[in-house]
KEDREN-81206 format. One line per field, with one value per residue (C-alpha): residue number from 1; residue in three letters; y, z, x. Coordinates in pm, 1 decimal. Each point is the difference from the previous one (the first is absolute). Example, Ala and Ser with C-alpha at 12.3 -4.5 7.8 and 13.67 -1.06 7.14 Angstrom:
resi: 1/2
resn: ALA/SER
Y: -450.0/344.0
Z: 780.0/-66.0
X: 1230.0/137.0
//
This chain:
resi: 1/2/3/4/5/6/7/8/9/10/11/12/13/14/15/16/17/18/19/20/21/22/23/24/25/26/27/28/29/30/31/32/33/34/35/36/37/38/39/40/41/42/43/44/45/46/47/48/49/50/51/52/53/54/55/56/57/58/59/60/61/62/63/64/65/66/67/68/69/70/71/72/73/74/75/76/77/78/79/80/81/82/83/84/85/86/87/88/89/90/91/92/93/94/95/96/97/98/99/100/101/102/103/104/105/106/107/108/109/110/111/112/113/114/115/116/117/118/119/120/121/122/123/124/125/126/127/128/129/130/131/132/133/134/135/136/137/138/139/140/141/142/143/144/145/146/147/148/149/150/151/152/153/154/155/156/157/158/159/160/161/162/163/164/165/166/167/168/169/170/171/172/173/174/175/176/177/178/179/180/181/182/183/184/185/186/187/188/189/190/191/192/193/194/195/196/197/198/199/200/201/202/203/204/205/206/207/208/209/210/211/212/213/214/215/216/217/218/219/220/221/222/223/224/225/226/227/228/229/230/231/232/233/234/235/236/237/238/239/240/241/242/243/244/245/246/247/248/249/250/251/252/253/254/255/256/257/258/259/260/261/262/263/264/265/266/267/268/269/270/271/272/273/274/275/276/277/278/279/280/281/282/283/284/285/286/287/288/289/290/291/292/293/294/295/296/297/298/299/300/301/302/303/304/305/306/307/308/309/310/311/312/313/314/315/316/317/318/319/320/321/322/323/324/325/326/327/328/329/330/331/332/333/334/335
resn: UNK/UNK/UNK/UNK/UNK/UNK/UNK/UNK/UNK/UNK/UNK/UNK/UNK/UNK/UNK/UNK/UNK/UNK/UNK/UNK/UNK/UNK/UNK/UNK/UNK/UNK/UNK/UNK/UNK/UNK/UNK/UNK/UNK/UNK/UNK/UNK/UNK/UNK/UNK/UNK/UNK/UNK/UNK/UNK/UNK/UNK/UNK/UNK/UNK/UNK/UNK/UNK/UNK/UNK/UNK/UNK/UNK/UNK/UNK/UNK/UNK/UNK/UNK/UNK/UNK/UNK/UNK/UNK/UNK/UNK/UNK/UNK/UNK/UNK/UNK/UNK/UNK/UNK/UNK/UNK/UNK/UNK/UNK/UNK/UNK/UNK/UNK/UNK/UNK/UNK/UNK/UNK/UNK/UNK/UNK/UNK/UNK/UNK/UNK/UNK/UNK/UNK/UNK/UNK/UNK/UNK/UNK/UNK/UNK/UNK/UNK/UNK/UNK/UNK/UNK/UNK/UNK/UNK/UNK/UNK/UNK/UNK/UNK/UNK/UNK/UNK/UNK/UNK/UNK/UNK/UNK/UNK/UNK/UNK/UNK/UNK/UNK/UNK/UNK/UNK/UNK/UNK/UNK/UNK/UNK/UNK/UNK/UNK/UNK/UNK/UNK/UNK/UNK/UNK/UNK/UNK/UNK/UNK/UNK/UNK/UNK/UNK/UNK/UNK/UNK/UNK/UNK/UNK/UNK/UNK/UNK/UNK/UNK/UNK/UNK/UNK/UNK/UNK/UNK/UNK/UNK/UNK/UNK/UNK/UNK/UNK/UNK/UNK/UNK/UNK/UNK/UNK/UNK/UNK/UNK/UNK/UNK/UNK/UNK/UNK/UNK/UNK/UNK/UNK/UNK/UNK/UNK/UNK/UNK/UNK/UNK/UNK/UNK/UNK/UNK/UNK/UNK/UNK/UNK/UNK/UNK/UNK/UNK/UNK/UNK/UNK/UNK/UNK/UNK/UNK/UNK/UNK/UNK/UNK/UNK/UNK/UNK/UNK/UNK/UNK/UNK/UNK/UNK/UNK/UNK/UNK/UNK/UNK/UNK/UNK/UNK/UNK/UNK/UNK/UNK/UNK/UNK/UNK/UNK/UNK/UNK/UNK/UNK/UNK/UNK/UNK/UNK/UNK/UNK/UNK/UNK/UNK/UNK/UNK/UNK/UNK/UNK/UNK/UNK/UNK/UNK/UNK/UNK/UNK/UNK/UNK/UNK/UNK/UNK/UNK/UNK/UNK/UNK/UNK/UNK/UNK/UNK/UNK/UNK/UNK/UNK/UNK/UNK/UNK/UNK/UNK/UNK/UNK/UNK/UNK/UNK/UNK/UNK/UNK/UNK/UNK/UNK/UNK/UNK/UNK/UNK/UNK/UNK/UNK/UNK/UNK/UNK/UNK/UNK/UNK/UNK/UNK/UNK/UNK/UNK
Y: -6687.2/231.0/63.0/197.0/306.5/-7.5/-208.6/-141.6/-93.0/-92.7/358.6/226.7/186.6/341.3/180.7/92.3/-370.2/-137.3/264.8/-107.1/-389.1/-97.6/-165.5/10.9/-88.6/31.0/-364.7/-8.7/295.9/-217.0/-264.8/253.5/123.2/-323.3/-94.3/323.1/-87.8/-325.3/124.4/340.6/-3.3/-351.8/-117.0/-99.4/239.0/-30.2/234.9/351.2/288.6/282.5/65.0/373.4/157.6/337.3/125.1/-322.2/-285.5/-50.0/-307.8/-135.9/-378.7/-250.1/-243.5/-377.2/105.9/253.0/275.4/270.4/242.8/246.0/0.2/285.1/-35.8/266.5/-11.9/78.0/331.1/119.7/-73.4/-223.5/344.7/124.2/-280.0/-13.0/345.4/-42.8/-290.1/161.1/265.9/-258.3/-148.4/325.6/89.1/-367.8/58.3/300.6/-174.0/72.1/-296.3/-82.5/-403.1/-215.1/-69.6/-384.4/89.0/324.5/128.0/-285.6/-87.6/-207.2/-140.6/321.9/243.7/50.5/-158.7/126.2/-233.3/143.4/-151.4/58.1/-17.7/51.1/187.7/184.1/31.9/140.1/399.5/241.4/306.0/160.2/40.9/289.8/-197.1/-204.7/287.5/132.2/-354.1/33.9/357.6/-40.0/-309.8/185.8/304.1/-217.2/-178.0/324.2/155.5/-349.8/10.2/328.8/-211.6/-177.8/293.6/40.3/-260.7/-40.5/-217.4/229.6/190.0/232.6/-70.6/8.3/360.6/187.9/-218.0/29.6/224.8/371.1/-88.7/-364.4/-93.1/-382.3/-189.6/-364.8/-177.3/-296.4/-213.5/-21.8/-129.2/326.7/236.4/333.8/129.8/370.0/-54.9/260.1/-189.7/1.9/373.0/99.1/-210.1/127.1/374.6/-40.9/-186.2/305.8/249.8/-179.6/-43.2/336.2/51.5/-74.2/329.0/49.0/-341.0/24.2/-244.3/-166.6/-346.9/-301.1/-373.5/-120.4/-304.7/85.6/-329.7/49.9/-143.6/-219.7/-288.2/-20.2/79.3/-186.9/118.1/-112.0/-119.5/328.2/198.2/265.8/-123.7/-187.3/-325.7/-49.5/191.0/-186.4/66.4/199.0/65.3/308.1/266.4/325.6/309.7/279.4/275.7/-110.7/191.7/-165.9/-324.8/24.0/146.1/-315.6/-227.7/210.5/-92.9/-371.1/-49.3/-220.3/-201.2/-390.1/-238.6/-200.3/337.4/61.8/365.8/20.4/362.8/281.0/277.7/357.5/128.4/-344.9/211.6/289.4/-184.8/-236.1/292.5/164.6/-360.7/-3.4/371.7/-83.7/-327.1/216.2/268.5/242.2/128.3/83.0/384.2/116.0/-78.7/-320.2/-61.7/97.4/-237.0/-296.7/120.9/-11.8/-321.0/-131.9/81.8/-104.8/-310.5/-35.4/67.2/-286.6/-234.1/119.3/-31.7/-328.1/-54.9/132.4/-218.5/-312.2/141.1/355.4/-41.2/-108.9/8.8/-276.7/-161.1/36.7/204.8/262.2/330.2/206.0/165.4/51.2/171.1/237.8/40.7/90.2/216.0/263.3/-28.7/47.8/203.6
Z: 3755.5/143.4/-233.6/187.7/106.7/-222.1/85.2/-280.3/41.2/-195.6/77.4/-311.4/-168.0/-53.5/-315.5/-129.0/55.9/-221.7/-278.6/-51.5/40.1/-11.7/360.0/256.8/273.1/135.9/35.1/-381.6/-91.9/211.7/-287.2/-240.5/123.1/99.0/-371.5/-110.3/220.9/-156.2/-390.5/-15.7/317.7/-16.4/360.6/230.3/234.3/306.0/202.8/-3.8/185.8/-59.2/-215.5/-24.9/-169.5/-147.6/-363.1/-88.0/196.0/130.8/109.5/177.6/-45.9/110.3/-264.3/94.0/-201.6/259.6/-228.9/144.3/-222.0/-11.3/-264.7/-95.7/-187.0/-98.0/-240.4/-395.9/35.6/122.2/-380.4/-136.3/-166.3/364.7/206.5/-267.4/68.9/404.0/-70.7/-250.7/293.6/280.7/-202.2/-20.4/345.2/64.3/-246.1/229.1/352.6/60.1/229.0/-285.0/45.7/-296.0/-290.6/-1.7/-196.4/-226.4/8.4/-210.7/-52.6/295.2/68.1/-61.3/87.1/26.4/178.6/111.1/174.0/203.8/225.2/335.3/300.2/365.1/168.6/299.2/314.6/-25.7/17.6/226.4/-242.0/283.6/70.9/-87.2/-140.7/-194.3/-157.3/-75.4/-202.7/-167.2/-131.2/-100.4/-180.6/-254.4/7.7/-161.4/-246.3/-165.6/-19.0/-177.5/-229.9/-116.0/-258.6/-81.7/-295.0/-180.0/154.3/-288.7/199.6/362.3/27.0/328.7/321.1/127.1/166.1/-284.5/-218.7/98.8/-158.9/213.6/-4.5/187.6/307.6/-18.3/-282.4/-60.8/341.4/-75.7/113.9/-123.0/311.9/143.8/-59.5/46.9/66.8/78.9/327.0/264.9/261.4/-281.8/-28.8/240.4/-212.5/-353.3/96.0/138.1/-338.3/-179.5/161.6/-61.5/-369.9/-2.5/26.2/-298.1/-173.1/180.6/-55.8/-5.6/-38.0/-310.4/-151.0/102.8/-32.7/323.1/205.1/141.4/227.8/184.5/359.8/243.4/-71.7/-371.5/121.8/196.1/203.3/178.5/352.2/87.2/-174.2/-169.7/-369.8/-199.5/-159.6/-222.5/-138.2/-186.0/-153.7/-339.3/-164.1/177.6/-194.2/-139.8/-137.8/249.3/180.8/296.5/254.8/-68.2/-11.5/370.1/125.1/-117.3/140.7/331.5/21.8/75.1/7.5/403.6/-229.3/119.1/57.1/196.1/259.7/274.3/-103.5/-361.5/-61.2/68.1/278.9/-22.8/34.5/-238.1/-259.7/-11.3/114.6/-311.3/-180.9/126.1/3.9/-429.1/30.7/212.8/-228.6/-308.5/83.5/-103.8/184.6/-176.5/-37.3/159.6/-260.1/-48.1/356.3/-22.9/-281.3/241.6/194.8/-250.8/-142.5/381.0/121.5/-347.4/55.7/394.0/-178.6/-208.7/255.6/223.3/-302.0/3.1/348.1/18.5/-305.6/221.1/342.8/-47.7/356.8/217.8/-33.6/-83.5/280.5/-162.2/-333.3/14.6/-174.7/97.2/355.5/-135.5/-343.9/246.0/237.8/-331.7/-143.0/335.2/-30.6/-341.8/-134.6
X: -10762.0/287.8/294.8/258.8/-153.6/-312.9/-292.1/-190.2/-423.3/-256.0/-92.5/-69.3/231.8/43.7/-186.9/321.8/86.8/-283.6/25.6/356.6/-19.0/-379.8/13.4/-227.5/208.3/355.9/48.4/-40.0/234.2/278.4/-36.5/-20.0/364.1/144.8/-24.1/143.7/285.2/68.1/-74.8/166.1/277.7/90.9/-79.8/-272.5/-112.5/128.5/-160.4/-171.9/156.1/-305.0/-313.8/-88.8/-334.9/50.4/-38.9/178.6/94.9/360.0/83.6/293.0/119.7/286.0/80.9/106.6/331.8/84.1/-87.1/-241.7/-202.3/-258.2/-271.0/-223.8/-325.3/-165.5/-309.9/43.7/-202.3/374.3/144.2/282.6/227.1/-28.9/56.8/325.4/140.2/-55.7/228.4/252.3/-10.2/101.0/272.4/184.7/-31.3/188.0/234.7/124.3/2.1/-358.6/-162.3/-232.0/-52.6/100.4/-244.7/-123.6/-285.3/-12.8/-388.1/-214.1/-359.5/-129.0/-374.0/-207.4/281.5/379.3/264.2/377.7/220.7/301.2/307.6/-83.9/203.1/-161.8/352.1/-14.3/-250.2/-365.5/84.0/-181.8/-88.5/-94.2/395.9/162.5/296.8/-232.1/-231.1/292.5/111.5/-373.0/82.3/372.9/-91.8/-310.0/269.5/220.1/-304.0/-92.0/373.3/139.7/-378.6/91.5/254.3/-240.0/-110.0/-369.0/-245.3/-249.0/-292.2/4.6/-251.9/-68.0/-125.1/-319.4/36.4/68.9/-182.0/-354.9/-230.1/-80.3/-359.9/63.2/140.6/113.4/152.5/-129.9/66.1/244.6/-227.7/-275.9/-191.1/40.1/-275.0/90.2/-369.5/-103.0/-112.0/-28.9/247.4/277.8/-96.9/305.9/243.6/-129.1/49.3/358.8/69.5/-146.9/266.0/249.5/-87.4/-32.4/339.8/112.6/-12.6/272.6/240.7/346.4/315.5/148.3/-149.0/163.4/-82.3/-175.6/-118.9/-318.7/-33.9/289.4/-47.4/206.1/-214.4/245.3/304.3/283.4/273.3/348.0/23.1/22.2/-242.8/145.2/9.3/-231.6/108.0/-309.2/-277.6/-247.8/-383.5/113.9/-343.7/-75.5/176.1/-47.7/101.7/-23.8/105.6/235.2/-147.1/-335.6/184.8/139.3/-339.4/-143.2/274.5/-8.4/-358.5/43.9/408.4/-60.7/-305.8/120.9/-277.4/267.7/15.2/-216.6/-9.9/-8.5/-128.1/232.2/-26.2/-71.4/358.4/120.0/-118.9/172.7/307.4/-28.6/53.0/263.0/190.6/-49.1/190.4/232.5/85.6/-84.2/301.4/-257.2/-334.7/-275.2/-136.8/-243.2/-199.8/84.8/-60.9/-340.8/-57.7/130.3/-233.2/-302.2/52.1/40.6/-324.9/-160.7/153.7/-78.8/-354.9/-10.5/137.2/-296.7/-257.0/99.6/1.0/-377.1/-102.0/70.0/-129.7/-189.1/-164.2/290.0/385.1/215.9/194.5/300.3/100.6/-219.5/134.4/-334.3/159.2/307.5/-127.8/-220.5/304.8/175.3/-228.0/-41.0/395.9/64.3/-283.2
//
């Protein structure tokens, strides 16, 4: 069964997929949602625009009312009080002109998990992060996140990212998915001890604390027709309390990531570029210091992405999406 751009199968669904809704297959989630869509929004679905697998799910549908949304389900682990504050969060960005989406449904208990519905409108063309104009979009628009957050005041449920937050005697948090086994294994060797620098940096952190999304990619964003300012920036749940220039390290990390694109991981000189695009949007450039902990939390975060990557193939790379030659490119670079 096709549904816009998502093809559903009897083929099995994701682990994530199960934990949250108990199915075994994709063809039974679609039920699963198309009831949802009748009970909670009030139409039938009328088609599916995409179905992504992260640390949640986020999932894009058309309604037969005309109405489009995007859901994200995330499992309970995650916490009603915080799932609240990311929301209380997104509401005051809209309430200044931020892009933010319109709540349909505020963050509520849902099968075996948690479920957010938003307003969603599909505006613009497919961007090319790998345009300068367009990076520069990407940057301007999380410049303009964390300056109208800063109102925000106290967050009391954020807690830090993983970068600063893991322990000096470990190298990797909890992977978010728990399918991925982050074994010590001599061909991850490489990737561990880059990690290691870079967490070894952080005697030496700088910048002030801010409040932070730390999933911020093209693949939730929209633009205009022509690219140069974002219309919509959805997935809220990934927040925390933490010191900017660890914030855009992480963001600079994976800012191209579109699974629509042909080239979704960023190139060498991206990077750096990402980062001077925040300043330049920013008014302000970092100090040396703060540079330097871009820098850090980048390659810990080109790490992870390439833990990842080596969790699902540790023989061979990927076809497409692989962050293991550009987190060595990075490290001889940046090191």
């Amino acid at each position: 069964m096709v549904m816009g751009s998502v093809e559903y199968t009897s083929a099995e669904a994701s682990s994530l997929e199960v934990r949250i809704f108990g199915a075994g297959t994709r063809l039974a989630i679609l039920e699963r949602l198309k009831r949802y869509c009748q009970e909670r929004l009030g139409s039938a679905l009328e088609r599916q625009l995409f179905h992504r697998v992260g640390s949640g799910l986020v999932i894009g549908l058309e309604l037969a009312s005309g109405r489009s949304v995007v859901l994200k389900l995330t499992e309970r682990r995650r916490g009603a009080a915080f799932l609240a504050e990311c929301e209380a969060i997104r509401m005051h960005m809209a309430a200044r002109g931020y892009p933010a989406g319109e709540t349909l449904i505020a963050p509520e208990a849902f099968e075996a998990g948690f479920i957010t519905a938003l307003s969603f409108v599909e505006a613009g063309p497919i961007v090319d992060p790998h345009e300068a104009t367009a990076r520069a979009a990407i940057a301007q628009a999380f410049a303009r996140w964390i300056d109208l957050a800063a109102s925000f005041g106290q967050p009391q449920r954020l807690g830090a990212a993983w970068f600063t937050r893991v322990p000096n005697d470990e190298t990797w948090p909890r992977p978010h998915d728990p399918g991925l086994v982050f074994s010590e294994v001599a061909s991850a060797r490489e990737i561990d001890l880059i990690a290691r620098r870079a967490l070894a940096r952080r005697s030496l952190l700088a910048g002030q604390k801010v409040i932070a999304h730390f999933d911020w990619r093209l693949e939730h964003l929209r633009f205009d027709t022509n690219a140069r300012h974002a219309t919509l920036a959805f997935d809220w749940d990934s927040l925390h309390l933490e010191l900017e220039p660890v914030a855009v390290g992480a963001a600079a990390h994976a800012f191209s990531w579109d699974e629509r694109g042909s080239e979704p991981v960023p190139r060498i000189d991206e990077l750096e570029a990402f980062l001077d695009d925040y300043q330049q949007a920013r008014g302000v450039c970092f100090t040396a210091q703060e540079r330097d902990t871009a820098f850090a939390s980048l390659l810990y975060s080109l790490s992870y992405s390439a833990r990842c990557n080596h969790a699902v193939s540790p023989e061979r790379p990927l076809s497409t999406g692989d962050f293991r030659p550009l987190l060595f490119a990075a490290a001889d670079r940046f090191l």
